[in-house]
C-alpha positions as CSV (number, residue, x, y, z in Angstrom):
1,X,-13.5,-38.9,-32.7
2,X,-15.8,-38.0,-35.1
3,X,-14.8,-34.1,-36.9
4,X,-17.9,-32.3,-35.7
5,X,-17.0,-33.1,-32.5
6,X,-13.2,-32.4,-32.9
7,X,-14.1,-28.8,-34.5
8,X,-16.8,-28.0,-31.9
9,X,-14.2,-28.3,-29.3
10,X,-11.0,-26.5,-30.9
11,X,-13.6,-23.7,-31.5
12,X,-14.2,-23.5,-28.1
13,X,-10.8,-24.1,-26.7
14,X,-10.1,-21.6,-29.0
15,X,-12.8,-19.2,-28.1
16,X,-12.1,-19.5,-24.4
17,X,-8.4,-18.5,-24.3
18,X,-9.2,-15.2,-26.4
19,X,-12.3,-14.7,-23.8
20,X,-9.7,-15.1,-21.2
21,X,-6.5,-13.1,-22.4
22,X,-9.1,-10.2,-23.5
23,X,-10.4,-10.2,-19.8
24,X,-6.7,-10.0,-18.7
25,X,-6.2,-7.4,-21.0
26,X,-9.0,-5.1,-20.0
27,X,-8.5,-5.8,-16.5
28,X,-7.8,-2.2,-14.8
29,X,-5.1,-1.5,-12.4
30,X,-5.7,0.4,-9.3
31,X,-3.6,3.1,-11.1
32,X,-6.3,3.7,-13.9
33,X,-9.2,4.1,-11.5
34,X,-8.0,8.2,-11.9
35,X,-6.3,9.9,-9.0
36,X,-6.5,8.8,-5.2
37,X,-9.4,10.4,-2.8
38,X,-7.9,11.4,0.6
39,X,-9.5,8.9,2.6
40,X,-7.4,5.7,0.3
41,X,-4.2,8.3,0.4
42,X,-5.1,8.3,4.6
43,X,-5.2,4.2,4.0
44,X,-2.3,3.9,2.6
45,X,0.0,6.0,4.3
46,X,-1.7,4.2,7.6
47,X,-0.6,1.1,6.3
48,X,3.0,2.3,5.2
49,X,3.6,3.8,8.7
50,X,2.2,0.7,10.2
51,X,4.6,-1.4,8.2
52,X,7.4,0.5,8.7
53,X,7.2,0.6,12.7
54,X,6.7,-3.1,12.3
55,X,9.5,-3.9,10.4
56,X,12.0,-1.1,12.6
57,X,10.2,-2.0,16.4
58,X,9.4,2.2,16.2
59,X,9.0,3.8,20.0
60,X,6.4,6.4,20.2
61,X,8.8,9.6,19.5
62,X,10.0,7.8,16.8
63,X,6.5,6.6,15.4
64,X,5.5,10.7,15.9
65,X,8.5,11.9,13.6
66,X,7.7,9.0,11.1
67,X,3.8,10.8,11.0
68,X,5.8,13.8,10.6
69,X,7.8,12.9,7.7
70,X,4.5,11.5,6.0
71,X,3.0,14.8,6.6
72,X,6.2,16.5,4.9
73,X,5.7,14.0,1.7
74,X,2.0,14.4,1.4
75,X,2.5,18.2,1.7
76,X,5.0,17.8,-0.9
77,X,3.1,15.5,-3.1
78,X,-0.2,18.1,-3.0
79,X,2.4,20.6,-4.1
80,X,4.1,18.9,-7.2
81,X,0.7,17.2,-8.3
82,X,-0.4,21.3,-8.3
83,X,-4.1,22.3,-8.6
84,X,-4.1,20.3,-11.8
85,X,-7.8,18.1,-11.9
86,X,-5.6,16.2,-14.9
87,X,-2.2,16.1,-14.7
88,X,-2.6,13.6,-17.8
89,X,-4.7,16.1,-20.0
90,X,-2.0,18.4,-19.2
91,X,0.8,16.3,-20.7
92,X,-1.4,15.7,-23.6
93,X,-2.6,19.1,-24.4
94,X,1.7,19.5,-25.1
95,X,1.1,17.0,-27.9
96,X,-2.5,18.1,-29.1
97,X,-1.4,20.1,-31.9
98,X,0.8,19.2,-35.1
99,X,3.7,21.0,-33.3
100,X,5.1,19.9,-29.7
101,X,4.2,22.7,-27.5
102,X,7.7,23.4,-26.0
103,X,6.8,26.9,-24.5
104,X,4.0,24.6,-22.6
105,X,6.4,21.6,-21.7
106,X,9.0,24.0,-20.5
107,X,6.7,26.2,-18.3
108,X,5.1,23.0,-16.9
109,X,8.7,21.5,-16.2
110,X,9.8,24.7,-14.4
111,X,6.3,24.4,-12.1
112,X,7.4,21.0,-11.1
113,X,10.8,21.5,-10.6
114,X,10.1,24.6,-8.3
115,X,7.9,22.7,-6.4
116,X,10.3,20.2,-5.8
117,X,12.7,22.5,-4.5
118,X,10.6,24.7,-2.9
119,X,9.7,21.3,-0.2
120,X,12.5,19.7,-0.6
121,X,14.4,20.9,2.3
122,X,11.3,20.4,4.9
123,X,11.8,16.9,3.3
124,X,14.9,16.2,4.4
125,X,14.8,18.1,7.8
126,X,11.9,15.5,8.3
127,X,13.7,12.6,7.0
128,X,16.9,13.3,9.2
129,X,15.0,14.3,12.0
130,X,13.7,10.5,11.8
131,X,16.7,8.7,10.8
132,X,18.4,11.0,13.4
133,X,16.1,9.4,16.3
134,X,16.1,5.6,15.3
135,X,18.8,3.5,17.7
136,X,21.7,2.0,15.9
137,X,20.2,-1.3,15.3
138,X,17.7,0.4,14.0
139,X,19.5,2.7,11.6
140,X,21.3,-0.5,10.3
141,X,18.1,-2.4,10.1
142,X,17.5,0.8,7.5
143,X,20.6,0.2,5.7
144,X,20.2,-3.7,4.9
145,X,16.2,-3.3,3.7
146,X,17.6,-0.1,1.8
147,X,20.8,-3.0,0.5
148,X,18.4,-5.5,-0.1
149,X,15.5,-3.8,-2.1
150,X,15.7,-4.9,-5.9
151,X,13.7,-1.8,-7.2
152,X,11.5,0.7,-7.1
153,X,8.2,-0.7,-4.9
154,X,9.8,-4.1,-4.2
155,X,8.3,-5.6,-1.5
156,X,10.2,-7.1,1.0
Protein backbone atom coordinates (compact mmCIF):
# COMPACT_ATOMS: atom_id res chain seq x y z
CA UNK A 1 0.00 0.00 0.00
CA UNK A 2 1.49 2.97 -1.11
CA UNK A 3 2.03 5.80 2.20
CA UNK A 4 -0.34 8.48 0.87
CA UNK A 5 -2.81 6.06 0.91
CA UNK A 6 -1.89 4.53 4.34
CA UNK A 7 -1.81 8.17 6.01
CA UNK A 8 -4.99 9.37 4.24
CA UNK A 9 -6.76 6.58 5.87
CA UNK A 10 -5.28 6.60 9.61
CA UNK A 11 -6.17 10.25 9.40
CA UNK A 12 -9.47 9.49 8.91
CA UNK A 13 -9.90 6.54 11.04
CA UNK A 14 -8.43 8.78 13.34
CA UNK A 15 -10.62 11.67 12.64
CA UNK A 16 -13.78 9.60 12.78
CA UNK A 17 -13.43 8.11 16.30
CA UNK A 18 -12.81 11.69 17.88
CA UNK A 19 -16.00 12.91 15.56
CA UNK A 20 -17.68 10.10 17.29
CA UNK A 21 -16.64 10.04 21.02
CA UNK A 22 -17.10 14.11 20.91
CA UNK A 23 -20.83 13.41 19.75
CA UNK A 24 -21.11 10.88 22.66
CA UNK A 25 -19.78 13.35 24.83
CA UNK A 26 -22.06 16.28 24.00
CA UNK A 27 -24.86 14.15 23.77
CA UNK A 28 -27.51 15.56 26.50
CA UNK A 29 -29.38 13.53 28.91
CA UNK A 30 -33.00 14.01 29.44
CA UNK A 31 -31.88 15.42 32.86
CA UNK A 32 -29.98 18.45 31.27
CA UNK A 33 -32.94 19.58 29.13
CA UNK A 34 -33.70 21.88 32.62
CA UNK A 35 -36.60 20.96 34.88
CA UNK A 36 -39.73 18.88 33.89
CA UNK A 37 -43.09 20.78 32.50
CA UNK A 38 -46.22 19.28 34.08
CA UNK A 39 -47.54 17.67 31.15
CA UNK A 40 -43.94 15.14 30.92
CA UNK A 41 -44.28 14.98 34.99
CA UNK A 42 -48.29 13.88 34.07
CA UNK A 43 -46.47 11.36 31.44
CA UNK A 44 -44.51 9.92 33.61
CA UNK A 45 -46.28 9.42 36.59
CA UNK A 46 -49.00 7.82 34.01
CA UNK A 47 -46.56 5.47 32.94
CA UNK A 48 -45.23 4.64 36.52
CA UNK A 49 -48.85 3.90 37.77
CA UNK A 50 -49.51 2.04 34.71
CA UNK A 51 -46.44 -0.13 35.28
CA UNK A 52 -46.99 -0.64 38.66
CA UNK A 53 -50.77 -1.94 38.36
CA UNK A 54 -49.24 -4.10 35.68
CA UNK A 55 -46.69 -5.63 37.46
CA UNK A 56 -49.10 -5.95 40.98
CA UNK A 57 -52.65 -7.00 38.87
CA UNK A 58 -54.06 -3.55 40.84
CA UNK A 59 -58.18 -3.64 41.34
CA UNK A 60 -59.74 -0.29 40.96
CA UNK A 61 -59.70 0.79 44.80
CA UNK A 62 -56.32 -0.12 44.76
CA UNK A 63 -55.41 1.62 41.47
CA UNK A 64 -57.43 4.90 43.21
CA UNK A 65 -55.08 4.84 46.32
CA UNK A 66 -51.96 4.29 44.06
CA UNK A 67 -53.28 7.89 42.19
CA UNK A 68 -53.47 8.97 45.62
CA UNK A 69 -50.09 8.27 46.78
CA UNK A 70 -48.73 9.89 43.49
CA UNK A 71 -50.69 12.87 44.31
CA UNK A 72 -49.01 12.77 47.98
CA UNK A 73 -45.34 12.56 46.19
CA UNK A 74 -45.96 15.18 43.53
CA UNK A 75 -47.39 17.46 46.38
CA UNK A 76 -44.34 16.68 48.19
CA UNK A 77 -41.96 17.01 45.39
CA UNK A 78 -43.54 20.77 44.45
CA UNK A 79 -42.91 21.45 48.08
CA UNK A 80 -39.14 20.40 48.53
CA UNK A 81 -38.23 21.66 44.91
CA UNK A 82 -39.80 25.18 46.58
CA UNK A 83 -40.63 28.28 44.37
CA UNK A 84 -37.00 28.06 43.29
CA UNK A 85 -36.92 28.77 39.04
CA UNK A 86 -33.07 27.33 39.70
CA UNK A 87 -32.52 25.13 42.27
CA UNK A 88 -28.98 24.77 40.56
CA UNK A 89 -28.13 28.63 40.61
CA UNK A 90 -29.13 28.29 44.13
CA UNK A 91 -26.44 25.75 45.07
CA UNK A 92 -24.07 27.74 43.10
CA UNK A 93 -24.66 31.19 44.39
CA UNK A 94 -23.30 29.11 48.03
CA UNK A 95 -20.07 28.87 46.16
CA UNK A 96 -19.99 32.19 44.13
CA UNK A 97 -17.81 34.02 46.38
CA UNK A 98 -14.16 33.33 47.75
CA UNK A 99 -15.79 32.15 50.97
CA UNK A 100 -18.51 29.16 51.16
CA UNK A 101 -21.67 30.90 52.11
CA UNK A 102 -22.60 28.67 55.15
CA UNK A 103 -25.26 31.10 56.62
CA UNK A 104 -26.85 30.38 52.85
CA UNK A 105 -26.17 26.48 52.82
CA UNK A 106 -27.54 26.26 56.28
CA UNK A 107 -30.80 28.25 55.75
CA UNK A 108 -31.34 26.41 52.38
CA UNK A 109 -30.78 22.90 54.21
CA UNK A 110 -33.27 23.87 57.01
CA UNK A 111 -35.93 24.85 53.93
CA UNK A 112 -35.50 21.43 52.58
CA UNK A 113 -35.50 19.59 55.58
CA UNK A 114 -38.76 21.28 56.86
CA UNK A 115 -40.39 20.56 53.80
CA UNK A 116 -39.61 17.08 54.02
CA UNK A 117 -41.08 16.80 57.34
CA UNK A 118 -43.68 18.94 57.00
CA UNK A 119 -45.24 16.12 53.97
CA UNK A 120 -43.79 13.39 55.16
CA UNK A 121 -46.50 12.04 57.25
CA UNK A 122 -49.31 12.52 54.38
CA UNK A 123 -46.57 10.43 52.65
CA UNK A 124 -46.77 7.61 54.57
CA UNK A 125 -50.53 7.65 55.47
CA UNK A 126 -50.69 7.39 51.60
CA UNK A 127 -48.12 4.80 51.21
CA UNK A 128 -49.75 2.48 54.05
CA UNK A 129 -53.09 3.28 53.02
CA UNK A 130 -51.92 1.49 49.65
CA UNK A 131 -49.81 -1.21 50.90
CA UNK A 132 -52.63 -1.61 53.54
CA UNK A 133 -55.16 -2.43 50.53
CA UNK A 134 -52.98 -4.78 48.29
CA UNK A 135 -54.00 -8.79 48.89
CA UNK A 136 -51.28 -10.86 50.32
CA UNK A 137 -49.91 -12.06 47.12
CA UNK A 138 -49.76 -8.91 46.28
CA UNK A 139 -47.88 -7.44 49.28
CA UNK A 140 -45.34 -10.28 48.70
CA UNK A 141 -45.13 -9.55 45.03
CA UNK A 142 -43.93 -5.98 46.69
CA UNK A 143 -41.50 -7.54 48.89
CA UNK A 144 -39.55 -9.73 46.16
CA UNK A 145 -39.37 -6.61 43.42
CA UNK A 146 -38.43 -4.44 46.58
CA UNK A 147 -35.58 -7.98 47.29
CA UNK A 148 -34.62 -8.01 43.89
CA UNK A 149 -33.98 -4.32 42.80
CA UNK A 150 -30.06 -3.75 42.50
CA UNK A 151 -30.25 0.12 43.00
CA UNK A 152 -31.65 3.12 42.86
CA UNK A 153 -33.92 3.27 39.24
CA UNK A 154 -33.07 -0.33 38.33
CA UNK A 155 -35.43 -1.51 36.10
CA UNK A 156 -36.82 -4.68 36.53
Amino acid sequence: MKPWIKKTLVGLFGASIMVGGLTACSSGHHYRHGPMTPEKMAEVRGKIVERVSGKLDLDAAQKQKLNALADVLEAQRSAFIGKTADPRAEAQAIVAGDKFDRARAQALLAEKTQALQAHSPEVITALADFYDSLNPAQQQKVRELMQRRKGWMARG
